[in-house]
C-alpha positions in Angstrom: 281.8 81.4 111.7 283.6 79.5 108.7 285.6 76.6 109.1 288.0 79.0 109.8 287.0 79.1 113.4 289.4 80.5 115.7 289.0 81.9 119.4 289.2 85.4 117.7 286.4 85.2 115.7 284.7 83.6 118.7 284.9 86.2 120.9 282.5 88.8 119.6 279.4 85.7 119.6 280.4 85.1 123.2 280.4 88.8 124.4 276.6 89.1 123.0 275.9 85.6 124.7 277.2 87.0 127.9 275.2 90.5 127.5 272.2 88.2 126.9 272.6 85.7 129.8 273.3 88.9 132.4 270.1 90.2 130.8 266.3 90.5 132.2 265.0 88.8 129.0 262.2 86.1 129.3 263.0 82.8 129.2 261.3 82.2 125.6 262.9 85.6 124.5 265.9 84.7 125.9 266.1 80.9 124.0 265.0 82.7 120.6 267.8 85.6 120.9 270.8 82.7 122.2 269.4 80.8 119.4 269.9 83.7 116.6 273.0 84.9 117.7 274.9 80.9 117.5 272.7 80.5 114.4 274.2 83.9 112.7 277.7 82.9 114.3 277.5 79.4 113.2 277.1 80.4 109.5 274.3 77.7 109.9 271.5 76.5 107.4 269.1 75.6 109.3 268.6 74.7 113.2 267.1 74.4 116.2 267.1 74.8 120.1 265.6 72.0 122.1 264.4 71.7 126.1 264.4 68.3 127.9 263.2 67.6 130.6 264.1 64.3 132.0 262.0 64.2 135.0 258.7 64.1 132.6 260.6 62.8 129.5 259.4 65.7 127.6 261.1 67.3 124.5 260.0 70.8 123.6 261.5 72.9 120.9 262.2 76.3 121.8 263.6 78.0 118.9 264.1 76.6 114.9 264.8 77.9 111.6 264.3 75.3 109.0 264.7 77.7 106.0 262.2 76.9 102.9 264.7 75.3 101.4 267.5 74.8 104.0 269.2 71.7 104.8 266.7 70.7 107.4 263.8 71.5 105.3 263.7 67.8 104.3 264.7 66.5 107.0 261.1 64.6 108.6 260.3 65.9 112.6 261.2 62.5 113.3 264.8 62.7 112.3 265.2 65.5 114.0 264.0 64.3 117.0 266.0 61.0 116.6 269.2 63.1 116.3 268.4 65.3 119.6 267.6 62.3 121.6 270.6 60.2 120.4 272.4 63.2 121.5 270.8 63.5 124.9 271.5 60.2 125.1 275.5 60.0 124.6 276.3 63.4 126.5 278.9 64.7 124.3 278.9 66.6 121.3 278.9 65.3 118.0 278.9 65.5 114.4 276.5 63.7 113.0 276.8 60.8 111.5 273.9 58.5 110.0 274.2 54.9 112.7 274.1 51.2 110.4 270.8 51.2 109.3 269.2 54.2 109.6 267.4 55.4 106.4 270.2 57.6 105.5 269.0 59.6 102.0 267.4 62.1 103.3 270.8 63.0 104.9 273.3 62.4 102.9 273.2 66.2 101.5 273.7 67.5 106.0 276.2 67.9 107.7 274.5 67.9 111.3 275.9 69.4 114.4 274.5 68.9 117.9 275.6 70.2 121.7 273.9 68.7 124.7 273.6 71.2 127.7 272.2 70.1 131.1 271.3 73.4 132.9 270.5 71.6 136.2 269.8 68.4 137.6 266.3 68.1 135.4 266.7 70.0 132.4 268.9 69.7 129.4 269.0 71.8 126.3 270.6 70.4 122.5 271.7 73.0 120.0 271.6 71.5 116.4 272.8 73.3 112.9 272.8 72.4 109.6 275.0 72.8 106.8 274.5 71.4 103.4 276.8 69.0 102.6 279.6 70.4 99.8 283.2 71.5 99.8 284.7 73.6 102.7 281.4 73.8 104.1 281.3 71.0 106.4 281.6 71.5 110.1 284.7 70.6 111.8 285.8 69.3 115.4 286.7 72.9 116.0 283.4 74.2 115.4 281.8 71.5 118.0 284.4 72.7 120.3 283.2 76.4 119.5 279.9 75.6 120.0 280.1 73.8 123.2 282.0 76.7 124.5 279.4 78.9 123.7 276.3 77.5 125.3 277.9 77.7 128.0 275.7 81.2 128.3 272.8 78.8 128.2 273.9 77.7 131.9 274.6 81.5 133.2 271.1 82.5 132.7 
């Protein structure tokens, strides 16, 4: 999806989400597919699909595409995981922003998106994509809206 997002465009992504969810697919087959399908509808750079599980504090990525030389390729694995946790932390969806004094340069060319998703009492999942940062290519509140609509199909399976 562009910035152009609309419930229209929308609906195809959410029909395959729904196919998907109803499906027999394994779970690790199932997190890759969701993943592909948001990431293609997304028009994302680079992004990944995270498990939590708060009962054991464990964070476990379950699906990623970094690109060679996509916007998270530089990003360091601790960033990342400092952006999913501050996300599991707030329970909202957000667009990333960099917090006062946090080593910002190797994200000033992002533009982050990430969805928190608790799929029962124990486990979560985040959603995150990347965009590089440059005109009309920055996601909007209307594409966190989008996307947090969408995984909803993460709860369904």
């Amino acid at each position: 999806m562009t910035q152009e997002t609309t419930g229209r465009q929308a609906l195809p992504i959410a029909a395959r989400l729904a196919r998907l969810a109803r499906s027999d697919a394994a779970p690790d087959d199932f997190f890759k597919e969701f993943f592909r399908i948001l990431y293609i509808g997304m028009a994302a750079e680079g992004g990944s699909l995270w498990l939590y599980d708060s009962k054991n504090r464990q964070l476990v990525p379950k699906a990623a595409h970094l690109g060679e030389d996509g916007p998270l390729s530089s990003l360091s694995e601790e960033s990342i995981t400092r952006i999913v946790y501050r996300t599991i932390e707030r329970q909202q969806p957000v667009l990333y922003y960099p917090e006062e004094g946090e080593d910002v340069r190797e994200l000033q060319e992002v533009c982050l998106i990430a969805v928190p998703v608790d799929l029962d009492e124990q486990m979560q999942a985040v959603v995150l994509f990347a965009r590089r940062k440059r005109e009309n290519a920055a996601y909007a509140r209307d594409d966190v809206h989008t996307l947090q609509s969408l995984c909803v199909y993460l709860v369904v399976y």
